[in-house]
C-alpha positions as CSV (number, residue, x, y, z in Angstrom):
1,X,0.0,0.0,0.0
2,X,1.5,3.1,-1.0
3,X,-0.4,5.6,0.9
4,X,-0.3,4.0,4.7
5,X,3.5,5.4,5.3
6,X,2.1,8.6,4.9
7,X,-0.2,9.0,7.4
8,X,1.6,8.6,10.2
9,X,3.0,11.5,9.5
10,X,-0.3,13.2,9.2
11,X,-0.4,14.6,12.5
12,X,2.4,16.6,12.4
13,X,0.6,18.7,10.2
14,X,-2.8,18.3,11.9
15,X,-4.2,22.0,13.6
16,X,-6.1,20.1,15.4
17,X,-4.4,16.9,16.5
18,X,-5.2,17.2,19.9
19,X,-9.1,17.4,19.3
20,X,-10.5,14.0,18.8
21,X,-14.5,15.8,19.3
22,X,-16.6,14.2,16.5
23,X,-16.5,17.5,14.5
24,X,-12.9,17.7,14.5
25,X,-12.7,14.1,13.8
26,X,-15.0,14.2,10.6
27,X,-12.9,17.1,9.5
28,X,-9.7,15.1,9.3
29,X,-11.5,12.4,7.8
30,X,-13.0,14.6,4.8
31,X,-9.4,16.0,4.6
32,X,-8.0,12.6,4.6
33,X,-11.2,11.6,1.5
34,X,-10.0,14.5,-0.8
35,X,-6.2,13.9,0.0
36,X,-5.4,10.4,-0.4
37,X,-6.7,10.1,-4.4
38,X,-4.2,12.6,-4.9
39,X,-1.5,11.1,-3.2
40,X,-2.6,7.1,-5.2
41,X,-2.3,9.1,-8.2
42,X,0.5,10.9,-7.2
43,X,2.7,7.7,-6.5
44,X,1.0,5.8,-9.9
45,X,2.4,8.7,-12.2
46,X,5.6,9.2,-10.2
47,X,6.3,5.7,-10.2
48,X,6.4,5.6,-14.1
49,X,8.7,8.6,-14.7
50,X,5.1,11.2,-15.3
51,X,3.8,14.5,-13.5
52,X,1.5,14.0,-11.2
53,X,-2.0,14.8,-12.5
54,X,-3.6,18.2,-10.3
55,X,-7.2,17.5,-9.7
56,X,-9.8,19.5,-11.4
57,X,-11.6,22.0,-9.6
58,X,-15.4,21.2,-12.1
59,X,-15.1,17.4,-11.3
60,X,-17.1,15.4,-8.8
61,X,-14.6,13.1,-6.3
62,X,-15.2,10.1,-8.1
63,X,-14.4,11.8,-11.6
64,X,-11.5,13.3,-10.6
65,X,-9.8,10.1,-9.3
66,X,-10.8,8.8,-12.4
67,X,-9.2,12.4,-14.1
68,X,-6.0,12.3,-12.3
69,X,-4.9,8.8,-14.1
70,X,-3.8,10.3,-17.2
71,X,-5.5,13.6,-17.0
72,X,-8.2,12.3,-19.3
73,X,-12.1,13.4,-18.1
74,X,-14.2,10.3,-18.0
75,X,-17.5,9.6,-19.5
76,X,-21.0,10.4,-17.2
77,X,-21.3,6.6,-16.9
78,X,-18.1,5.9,-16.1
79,X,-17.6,8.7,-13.1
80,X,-20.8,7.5,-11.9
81,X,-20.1,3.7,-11.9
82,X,-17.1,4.7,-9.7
83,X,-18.8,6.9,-7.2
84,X,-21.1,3.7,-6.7
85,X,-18.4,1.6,-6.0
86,X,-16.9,4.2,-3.5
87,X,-20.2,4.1,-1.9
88,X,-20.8,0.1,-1.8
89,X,-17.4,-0.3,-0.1
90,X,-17.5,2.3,2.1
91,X,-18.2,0.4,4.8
92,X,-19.8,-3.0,5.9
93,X,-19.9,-3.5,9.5
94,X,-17.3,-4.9,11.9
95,X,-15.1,-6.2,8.8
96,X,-11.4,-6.3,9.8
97,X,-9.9,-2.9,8.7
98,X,-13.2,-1.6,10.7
99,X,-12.5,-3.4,13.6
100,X,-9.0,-2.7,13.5
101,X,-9.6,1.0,13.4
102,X,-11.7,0.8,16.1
103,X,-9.6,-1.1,18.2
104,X,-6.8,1.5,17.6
105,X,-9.4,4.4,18.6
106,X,-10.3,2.7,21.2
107,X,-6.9,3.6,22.6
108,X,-7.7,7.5,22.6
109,X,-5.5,7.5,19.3
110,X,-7.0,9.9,16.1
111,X,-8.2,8.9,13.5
112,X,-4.7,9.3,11.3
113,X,-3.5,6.6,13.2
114,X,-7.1,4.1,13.1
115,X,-6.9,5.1,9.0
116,X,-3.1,3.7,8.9
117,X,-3.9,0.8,11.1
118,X,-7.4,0.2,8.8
119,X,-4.7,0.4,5.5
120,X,-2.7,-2.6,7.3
121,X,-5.1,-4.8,7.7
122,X,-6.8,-3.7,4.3
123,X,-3.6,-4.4,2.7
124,X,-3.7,-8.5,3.7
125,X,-5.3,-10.5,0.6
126,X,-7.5,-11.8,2.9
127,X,-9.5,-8.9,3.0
128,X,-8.7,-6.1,0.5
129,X,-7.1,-8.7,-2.2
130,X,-10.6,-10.2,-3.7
131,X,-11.1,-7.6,-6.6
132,X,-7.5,-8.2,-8.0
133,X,-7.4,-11.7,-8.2
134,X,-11.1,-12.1,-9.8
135,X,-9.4,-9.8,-12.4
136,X,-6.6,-12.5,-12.6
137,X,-8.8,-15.2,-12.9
138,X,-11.0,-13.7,-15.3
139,X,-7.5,-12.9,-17.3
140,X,-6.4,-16.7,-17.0
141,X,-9.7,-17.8,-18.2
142,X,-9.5,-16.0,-21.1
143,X,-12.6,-16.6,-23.4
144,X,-16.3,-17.0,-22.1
145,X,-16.3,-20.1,-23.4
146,X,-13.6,-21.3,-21.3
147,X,-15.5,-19.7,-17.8
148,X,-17.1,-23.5,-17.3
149,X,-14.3,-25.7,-17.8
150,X,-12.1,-23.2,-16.2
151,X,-14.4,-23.5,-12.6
152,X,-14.3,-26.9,-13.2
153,X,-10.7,-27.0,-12.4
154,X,-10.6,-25.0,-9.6
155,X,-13.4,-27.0,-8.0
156,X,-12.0,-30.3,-8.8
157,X,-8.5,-29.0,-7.1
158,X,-10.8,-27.7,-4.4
159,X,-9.2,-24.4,-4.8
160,X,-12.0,-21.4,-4.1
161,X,-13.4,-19.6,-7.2
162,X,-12.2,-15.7,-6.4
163,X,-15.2,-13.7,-5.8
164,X,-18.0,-15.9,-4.5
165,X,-18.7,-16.4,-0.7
166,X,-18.9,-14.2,2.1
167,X,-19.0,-14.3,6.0
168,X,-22.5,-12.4,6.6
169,X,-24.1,-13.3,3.4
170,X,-25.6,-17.0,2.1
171,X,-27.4,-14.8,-0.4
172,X,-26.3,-13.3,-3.3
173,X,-24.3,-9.6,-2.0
174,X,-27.0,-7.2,-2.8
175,X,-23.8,-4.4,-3.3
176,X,-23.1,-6.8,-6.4
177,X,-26.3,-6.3,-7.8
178,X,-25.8,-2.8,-8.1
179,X,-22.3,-3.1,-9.8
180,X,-23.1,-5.8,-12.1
181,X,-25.2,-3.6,-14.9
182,X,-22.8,-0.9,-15.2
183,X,-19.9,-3.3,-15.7
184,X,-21.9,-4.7,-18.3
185,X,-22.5,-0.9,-20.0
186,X,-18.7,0.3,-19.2
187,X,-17.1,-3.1,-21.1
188,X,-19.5,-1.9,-23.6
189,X,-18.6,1.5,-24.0
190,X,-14.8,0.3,-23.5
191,X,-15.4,-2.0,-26.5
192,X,-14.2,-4.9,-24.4
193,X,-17.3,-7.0,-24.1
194,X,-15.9,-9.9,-23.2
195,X,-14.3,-9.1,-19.6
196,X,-18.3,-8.6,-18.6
197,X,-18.9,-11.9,-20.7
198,X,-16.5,-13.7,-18.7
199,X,-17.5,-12.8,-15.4
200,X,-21.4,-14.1,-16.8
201,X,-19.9,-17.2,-17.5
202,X,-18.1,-17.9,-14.3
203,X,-21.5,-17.0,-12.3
204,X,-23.6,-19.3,-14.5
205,X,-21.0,-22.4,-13.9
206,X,-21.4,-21.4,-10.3
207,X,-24.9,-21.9,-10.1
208,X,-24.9,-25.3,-8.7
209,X,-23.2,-24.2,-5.3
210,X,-25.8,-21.6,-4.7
211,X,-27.8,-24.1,-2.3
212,X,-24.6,-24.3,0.0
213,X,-25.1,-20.5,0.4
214,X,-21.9,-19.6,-1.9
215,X,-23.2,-16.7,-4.5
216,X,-20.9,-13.5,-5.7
217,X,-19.8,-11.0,-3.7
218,X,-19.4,-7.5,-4.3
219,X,-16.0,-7.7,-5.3
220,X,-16.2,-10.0,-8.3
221,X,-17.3,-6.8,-10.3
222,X,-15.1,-4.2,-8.6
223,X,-11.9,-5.6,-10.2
224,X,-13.1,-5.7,-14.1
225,X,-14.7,-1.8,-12.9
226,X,-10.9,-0.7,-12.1
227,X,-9.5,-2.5,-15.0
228,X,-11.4,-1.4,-17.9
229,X,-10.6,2.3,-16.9
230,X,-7.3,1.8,-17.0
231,X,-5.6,1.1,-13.0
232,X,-3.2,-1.4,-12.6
233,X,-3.9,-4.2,-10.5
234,X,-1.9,-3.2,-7.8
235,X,-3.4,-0.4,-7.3
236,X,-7.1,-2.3,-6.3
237,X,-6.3,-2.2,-2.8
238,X,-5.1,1.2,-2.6
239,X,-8.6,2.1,-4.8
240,X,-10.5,0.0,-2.1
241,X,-9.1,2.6,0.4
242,X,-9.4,5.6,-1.2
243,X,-12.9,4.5,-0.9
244,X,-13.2,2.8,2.9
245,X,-11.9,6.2,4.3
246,X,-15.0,7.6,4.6
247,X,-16.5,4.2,6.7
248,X,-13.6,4.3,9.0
249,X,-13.3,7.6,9.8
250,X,-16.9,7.6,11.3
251,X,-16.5,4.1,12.5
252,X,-13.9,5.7,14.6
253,X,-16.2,9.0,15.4
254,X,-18.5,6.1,16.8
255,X,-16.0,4.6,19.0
256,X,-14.8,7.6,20.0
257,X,-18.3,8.6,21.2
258,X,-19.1,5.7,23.2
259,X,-15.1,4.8,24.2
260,X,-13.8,1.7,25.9
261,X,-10.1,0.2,25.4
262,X,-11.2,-3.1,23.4
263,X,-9.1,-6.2,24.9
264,X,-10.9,-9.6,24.0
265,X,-9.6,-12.2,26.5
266,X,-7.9,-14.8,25.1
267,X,-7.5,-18.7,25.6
268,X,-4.4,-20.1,26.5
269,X,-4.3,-23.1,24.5
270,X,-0.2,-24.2,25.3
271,X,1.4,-26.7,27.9
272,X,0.8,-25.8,31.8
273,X,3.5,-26.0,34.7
274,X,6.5,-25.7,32.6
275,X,9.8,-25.1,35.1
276,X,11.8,-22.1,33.7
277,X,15.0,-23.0,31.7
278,X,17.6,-20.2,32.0
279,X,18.8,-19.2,28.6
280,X,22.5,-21.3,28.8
281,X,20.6,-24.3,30.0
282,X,18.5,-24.7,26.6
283,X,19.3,-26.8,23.9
């Protein structure tokens, strides 16, 4: 993650870093929304020898992240597809970069440091690294045509099919639903059909695992969304962040408000009555 680095040296320039009042605390989070597009794009251009892209002062936030890729303005359709996807991963309850932030708010800590912490655990494929390797897969597959036998495999192999599954959900991820049109129009309007065709194909040889609760998720169509308008695939999880800020920063206005330390007890699980072995006595 290029971005996480960063912020813990965001207080330094924080006015208000000893303020951690709800109002202050949104404030740094909306500074934190606007600033850290800039600074993915920043490192993106940087990284490959260009100018950074400045933001444009007309665009909404969703077309201007879009904008400051190669300074070209994106279609209507386009800015708004993004701005949905902002919006759908913003936040989803106690997921791990939530919690995480929390438990560092918890602490009395701001929320530059809960943000950095949320990047952390964010940056683990675990959790932030579904959208980029459904792009892979749908890469390795190659064809629609060769979604079915492709699934196949995997299933065989009992390897997982990237995308599908979730912890809350046994039903389809309604965020999905609300992606899965407009990747369908912006592979379209791209003029590369078949990365929509593809996904299609892998969700109709998935059918049959439905009944054990395993449907698509919403990042299944986040991945193809970042692709077709140009990002890298490592840049996913940073595009996954840019758009989480907003959840976590009033996650941690939340905890804030109603503070305790969070400190889950814990089961020892080792071997009991063990006689201390000075350090020149062990093997």
């Amino acid at each position: 993650m290029c971005s996480g680095p960063l912020f813990q040296r965001y207080p330094s320039f924080d006015p208000d870093r000893e303020d951690n009042s709800p109002e202050a605390t949104i404030h740094k989070g909306n500074r934190l929304t606007s600033q850290v597009p800039g600074i993915v794009m920043a490192h993106h251009a940087i990284r490959r020898g260009k100018d950074p892209v400045q933001p444009s002062s007309t665009l909404s936030h969703a077309a201007n992240f879009l904008y400051m890729l190669e300074g070209n303005e994106p279609s209507v359709d386009a800015a708004n597809l993004m701005d949905k996807d902002f919006v759908l991963h913003a936040d989803h309850g106690s997921n791990a970069s939530a919690f995480t932030a929390r438990v560092v708010a918890g602490t009395a800590a701001d929320v530059h440091g809960a943000v950095t912490a949320g990047i952390a655990a964010l940056s683990g494929p675990s959790h932030g690294g579904a959208a980029e390797n459904v792009m892979q897969m749908a890469k390795e597959i190659g064809k629609p045509e060769n979604a079915a036998d492709y699934v196949r495999g995997l299933l065989s192999n009992r390897q997982r099919v990237m995308g599908f599954g979730h912890r809350v959900y046994k039903a389809e991820d309604p965020r999905a639903r609300h992606l899965r049109e407009g990747v369908k129009n912006l592979s379209e309007e791209m003029g590369q059909p078949e990365w929509y065709q593809i996904l299609e194909g892998v969700v109709d040889a998935m059918k049959p695992y439905a009944r054990r609760g395993i449907h698509v998720n919403v990042d299944f169509f986040a991945g193809v969304i970042y692709y077709l308008n140009g990002f890298p695939q490592d840049l996913f999880v940073p595009i996954f962040a840019v758009g989480r800020i907003p959840g976590w920063t009033i996650q941690v206005v939340e905890q804030l408000q109603h503070n305790i330390l969070i400190r889950p007890l814990l089961q020892y699980t080792g071997e009991h009555n063990l006689e201390y072995v000075p350090i020149s006595d062990r093997g």
